[in-house]
C-alpha positions in Angstrom: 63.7 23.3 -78.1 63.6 23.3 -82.1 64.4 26.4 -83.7 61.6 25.7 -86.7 58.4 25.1 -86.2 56.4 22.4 -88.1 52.5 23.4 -89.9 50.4 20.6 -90.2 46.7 20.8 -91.8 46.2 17.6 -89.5 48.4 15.4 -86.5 47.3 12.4 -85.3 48.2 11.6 -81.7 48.8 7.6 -81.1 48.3 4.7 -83.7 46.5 1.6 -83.0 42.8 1.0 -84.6 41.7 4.3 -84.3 44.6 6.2 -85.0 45.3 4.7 -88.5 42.0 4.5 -89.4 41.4 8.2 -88.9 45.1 8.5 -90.9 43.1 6.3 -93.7 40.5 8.8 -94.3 42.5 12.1 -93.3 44.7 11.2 -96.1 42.2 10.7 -98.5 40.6 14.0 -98.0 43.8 15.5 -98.9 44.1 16.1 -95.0 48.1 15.4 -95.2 47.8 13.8 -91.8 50.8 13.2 -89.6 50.7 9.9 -87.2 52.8 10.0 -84.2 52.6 6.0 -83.0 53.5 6.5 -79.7 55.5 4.2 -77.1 53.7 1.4 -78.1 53.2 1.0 -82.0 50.0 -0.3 -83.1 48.4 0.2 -79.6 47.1 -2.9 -77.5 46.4 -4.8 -79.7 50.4 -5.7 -80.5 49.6 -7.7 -77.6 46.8 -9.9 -78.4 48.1 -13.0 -80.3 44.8 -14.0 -82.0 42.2 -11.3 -83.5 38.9 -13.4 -84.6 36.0 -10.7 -84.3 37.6 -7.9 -86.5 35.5 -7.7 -90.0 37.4 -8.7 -93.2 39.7 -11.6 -91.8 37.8 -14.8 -92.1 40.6 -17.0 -91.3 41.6 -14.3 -87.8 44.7 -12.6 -88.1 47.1 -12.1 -85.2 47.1 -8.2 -83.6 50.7 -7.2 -84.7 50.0 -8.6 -88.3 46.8 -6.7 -88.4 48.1 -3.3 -87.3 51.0 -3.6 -89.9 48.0 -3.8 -92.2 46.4 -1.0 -91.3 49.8 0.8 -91.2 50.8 0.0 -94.8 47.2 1.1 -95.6 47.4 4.5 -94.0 50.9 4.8 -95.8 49.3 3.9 -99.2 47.2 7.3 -98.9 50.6 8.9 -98.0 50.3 9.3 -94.2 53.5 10.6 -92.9 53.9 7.8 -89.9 56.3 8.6 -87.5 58.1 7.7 -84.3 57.9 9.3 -81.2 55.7 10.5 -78.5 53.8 13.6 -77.8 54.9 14.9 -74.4 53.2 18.3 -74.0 50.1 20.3 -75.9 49.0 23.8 -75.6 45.5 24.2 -77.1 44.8 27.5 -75.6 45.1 30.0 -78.6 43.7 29.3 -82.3 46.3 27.1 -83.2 47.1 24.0 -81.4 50.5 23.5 -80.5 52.1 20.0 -79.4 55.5 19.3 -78.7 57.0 15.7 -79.8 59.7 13.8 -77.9 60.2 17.3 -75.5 61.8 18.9 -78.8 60.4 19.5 -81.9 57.5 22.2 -81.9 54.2 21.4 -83.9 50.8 24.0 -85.3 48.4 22.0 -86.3 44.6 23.1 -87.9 43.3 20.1 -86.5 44.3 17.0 -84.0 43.2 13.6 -83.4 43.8 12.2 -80.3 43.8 8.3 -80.2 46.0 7.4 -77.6 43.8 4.7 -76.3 44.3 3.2 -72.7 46.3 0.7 -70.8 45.0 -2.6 -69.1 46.0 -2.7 -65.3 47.7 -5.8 -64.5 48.8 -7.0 -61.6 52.6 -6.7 -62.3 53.7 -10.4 -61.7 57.0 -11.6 -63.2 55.2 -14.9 -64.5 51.9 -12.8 -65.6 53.6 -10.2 -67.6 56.0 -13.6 -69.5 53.1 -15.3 -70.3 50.9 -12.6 -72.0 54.1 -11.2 -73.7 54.0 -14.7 -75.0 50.5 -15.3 -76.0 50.3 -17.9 -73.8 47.2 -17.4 -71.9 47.1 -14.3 -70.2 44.1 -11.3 -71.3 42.5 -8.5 -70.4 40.1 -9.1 -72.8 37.5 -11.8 -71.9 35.2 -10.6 -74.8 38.4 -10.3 -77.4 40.0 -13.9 -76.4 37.7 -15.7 -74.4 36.4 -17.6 -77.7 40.2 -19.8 -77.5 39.3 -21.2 -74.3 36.0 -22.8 -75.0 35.4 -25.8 -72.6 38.1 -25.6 -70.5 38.8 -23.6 -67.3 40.2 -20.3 -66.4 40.7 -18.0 -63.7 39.6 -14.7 -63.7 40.7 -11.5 -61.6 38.3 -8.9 -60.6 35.4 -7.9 -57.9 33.9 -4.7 -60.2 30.9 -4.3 -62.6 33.6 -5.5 -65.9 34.9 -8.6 -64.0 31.3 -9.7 -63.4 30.3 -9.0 -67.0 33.7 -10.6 -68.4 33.2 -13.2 -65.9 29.8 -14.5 -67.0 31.0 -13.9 -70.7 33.1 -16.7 -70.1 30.4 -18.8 -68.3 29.2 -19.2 -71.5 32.4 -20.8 -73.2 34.2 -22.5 -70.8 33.5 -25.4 -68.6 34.5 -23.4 -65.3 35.4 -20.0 -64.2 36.7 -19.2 -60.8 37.0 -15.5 -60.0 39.3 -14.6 -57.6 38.1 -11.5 -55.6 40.8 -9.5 -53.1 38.3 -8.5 -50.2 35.1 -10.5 -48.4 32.4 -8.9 -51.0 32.2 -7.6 -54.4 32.8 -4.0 -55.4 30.3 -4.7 -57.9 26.2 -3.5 -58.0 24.2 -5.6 -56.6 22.4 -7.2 -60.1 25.9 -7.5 -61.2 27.2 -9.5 -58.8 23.9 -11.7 -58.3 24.4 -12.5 -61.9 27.9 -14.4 -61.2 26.5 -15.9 -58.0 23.5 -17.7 -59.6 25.8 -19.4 -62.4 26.7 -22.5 -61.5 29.8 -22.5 -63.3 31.5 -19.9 -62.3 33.4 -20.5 -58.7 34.0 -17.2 -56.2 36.8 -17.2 -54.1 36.9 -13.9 -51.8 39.5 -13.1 -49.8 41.6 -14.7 -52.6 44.8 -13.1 -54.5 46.9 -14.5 -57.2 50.3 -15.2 -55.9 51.6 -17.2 -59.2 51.0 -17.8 -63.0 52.4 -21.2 -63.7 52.5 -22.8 -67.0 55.3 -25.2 -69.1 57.6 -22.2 -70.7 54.9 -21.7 -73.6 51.2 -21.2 -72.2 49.5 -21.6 -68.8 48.3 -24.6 -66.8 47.8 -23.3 -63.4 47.4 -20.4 -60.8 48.7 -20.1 -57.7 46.7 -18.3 -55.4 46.5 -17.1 -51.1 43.7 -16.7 -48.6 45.1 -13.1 -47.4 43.2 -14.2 -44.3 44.7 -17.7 -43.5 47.6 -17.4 -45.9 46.7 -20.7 -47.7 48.3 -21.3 -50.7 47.3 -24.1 -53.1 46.5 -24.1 -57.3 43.8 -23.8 -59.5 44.5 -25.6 -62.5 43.4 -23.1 -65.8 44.7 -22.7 -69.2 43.5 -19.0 -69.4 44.0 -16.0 -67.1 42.5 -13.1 -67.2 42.7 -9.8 -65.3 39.8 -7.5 -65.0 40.8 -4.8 -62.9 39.9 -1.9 -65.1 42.5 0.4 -67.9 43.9 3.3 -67.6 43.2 6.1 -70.4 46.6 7.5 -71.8 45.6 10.8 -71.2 47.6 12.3 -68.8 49.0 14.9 -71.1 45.7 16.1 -71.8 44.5 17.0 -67.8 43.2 20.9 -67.2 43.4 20.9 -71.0 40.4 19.1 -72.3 37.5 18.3 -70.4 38.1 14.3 -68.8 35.4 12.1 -66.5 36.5 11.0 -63.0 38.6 8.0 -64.1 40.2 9.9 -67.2 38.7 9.3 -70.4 38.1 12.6 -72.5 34.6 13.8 -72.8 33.2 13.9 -76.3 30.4 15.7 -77.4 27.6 12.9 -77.4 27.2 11.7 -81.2 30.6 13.0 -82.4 34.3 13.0 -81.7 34.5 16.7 -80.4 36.0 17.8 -77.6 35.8 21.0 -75.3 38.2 22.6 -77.6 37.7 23.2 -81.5 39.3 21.4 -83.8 40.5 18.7 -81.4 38.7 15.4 -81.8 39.5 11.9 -79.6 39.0 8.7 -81.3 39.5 5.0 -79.7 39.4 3.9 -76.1 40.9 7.1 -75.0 37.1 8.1 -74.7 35.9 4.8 -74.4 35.0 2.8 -71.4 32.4 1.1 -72.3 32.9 -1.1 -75.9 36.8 -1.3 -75.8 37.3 -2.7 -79.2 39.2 -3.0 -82.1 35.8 -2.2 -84.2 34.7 0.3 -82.2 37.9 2.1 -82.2 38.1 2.2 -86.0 34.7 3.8 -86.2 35.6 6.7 -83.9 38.1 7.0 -86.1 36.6 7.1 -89.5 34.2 9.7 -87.1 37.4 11.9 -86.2 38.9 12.2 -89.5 35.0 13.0 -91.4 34.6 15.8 -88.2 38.0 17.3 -88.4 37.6 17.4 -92.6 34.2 19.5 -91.9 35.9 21.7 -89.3 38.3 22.4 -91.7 36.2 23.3 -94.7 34.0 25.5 -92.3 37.1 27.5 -91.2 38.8 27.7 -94.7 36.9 28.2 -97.6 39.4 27.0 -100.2 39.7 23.5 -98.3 36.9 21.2 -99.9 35.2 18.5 -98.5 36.0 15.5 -100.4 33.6 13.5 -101.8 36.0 10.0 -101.9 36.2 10.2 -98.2 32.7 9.1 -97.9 33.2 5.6 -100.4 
């Protein structure tokens, strides 16, 4: 372990929307945040070739462009941004200690925790190529689904967010088959009678992907078996897209602060507090629900304004500043 110990007014866990957002108003409030980035810079949205929905980019700007954006913006305010990973915290005591990259010790007053969560995918070779390579793999129907208006694409998925990102899709393409793993929907019931009663969208139980085919650049087809009869034959689709939940990153955070079943930490209902004071979640590391870029940069504007009040309240010579709020 590091001999000397690091005292930070405020450490951001994680980058991404949230995370440099809440770096973007923590520095302005004279906060002196500290942004960790985490194993994957920028978050998931380094992955998505094409963003469209986020405010301020009327011509769309592609997810790893946009996050160097936000990046050089937090850095304009004087964020220290950093590389590494946080790997253990202790928020028993009054002052929260994390530990970065196993090694180096931080105090902090305050910490922001937007470590956002992880798509599940189904770990094929040919699935993994083409969404590395833009090509036509998501697990966004909502983010991406807008690129693949009247043609057809396959979609993964028997639970409430497949349905939902299923007959989002209805809407733009000309046909949507879902492929679902067992003989019935894990699905409620008005969920999955929504996907049933549109006529474009084609349900294929007992059905599982077996290949992601394409030309080298994007997709043109899926491969798919019967796990009953072991048919094979293609479904040709120039999208696919895989709805078979996230996980939250949050694993480092488990017995510490208060999580739901699946994961995601618990914040008190209107704010970014957690069970513990001065620790405040931002992004889809509390969020199940919305899952977007825009969403994830208000909870983190919400992180920074709470953890600049807790700090004012607990230190009388620390002033609320008045730019944060312009």
């Amino acid at each position: 372990m590091s001999e000397t110990i690091e005292r930070l007014k405020c450490l951001i866990i994680g980058s991404g929307p949230a995370g440099y957002t809440a770096a973007i108003y923590a520095a302005r409030a004279n906060m002196k945040p500290v942004l960790y980035q985490g194993v994957q810079p920028g978050g998931q949205l380094t992955t998505t070739n094409e963003v469209e929905n986020f405010p301020g980019y009327p011509d769309g700007i592609t997810g790893p462009e946009m996050m160097i954006d936000l990046q050089k913006q937090a850095e304009r305010f004087e964020t220290d941004v950093r590389d590494g990973w946080v790997t253990k915290v202790d928020f028993s005591g009054s002052v929260h200690k994390v530990w970065v990259n196993d090694t180096k010790e931080i105090h902090c007053d305050t910490v922001i925790i937007s470590t956002g969560a992880s798509a599940k995918y189904l770990g094929l070779d040919s699935e993994q190529k083409y969404l590395k390579l833009g090509g036509g793999v998501s697990a966004c129907a909502v983010c991406d689904g807008f690129f693949y208006r009247n043609q057809e694409v396959v979609i993964v998925g028997a639970g409430d967010s497949a349905c939902e990102e299923a007959h989002y899709l209805s809407k733009l393409c000309k046909k949507v088959t879902m492929l679902v793993r067992r003989d019935e929907f894990r699905a409620s019931k008005i969920m999955a009678a929504r996907v049933q009663n549109t006529e474009n969208i084609d349900i294929l139980f007992n059905t599982e992907t077996d290949e992601v085919l394409g030309d080298g650049q994007v997709v043109t087809s899926v491969r798919v078996f019967n796990n009953k009869t072991q048919e094979k034959y293609e479904i040709p689709a120039t999208g696919f897209f895989v709805a078979i939940g996230h996980k939250p990153n949050t694993d480092i955070f488990k017995d510490i602060l208060n999580l739901d079943e699946t994961g995601y930490i618990i914040n008190v209902p209107g704010t970014s507090k957690t069970n513990i004071e001065g620790v405040f979640v931002s992004g889809d590391a509390a969020d199940h629900v919305y899952r977007q870029a825009v969403t994830a940069a208000g909870t983190g504007c919400m992180a920074a304004l709470d953890a600049e009040r807790y700090l004012a309240a607990k230190d009388s010579s620390f002033e609320v500043s008045t730019s944060t709020y312009n």
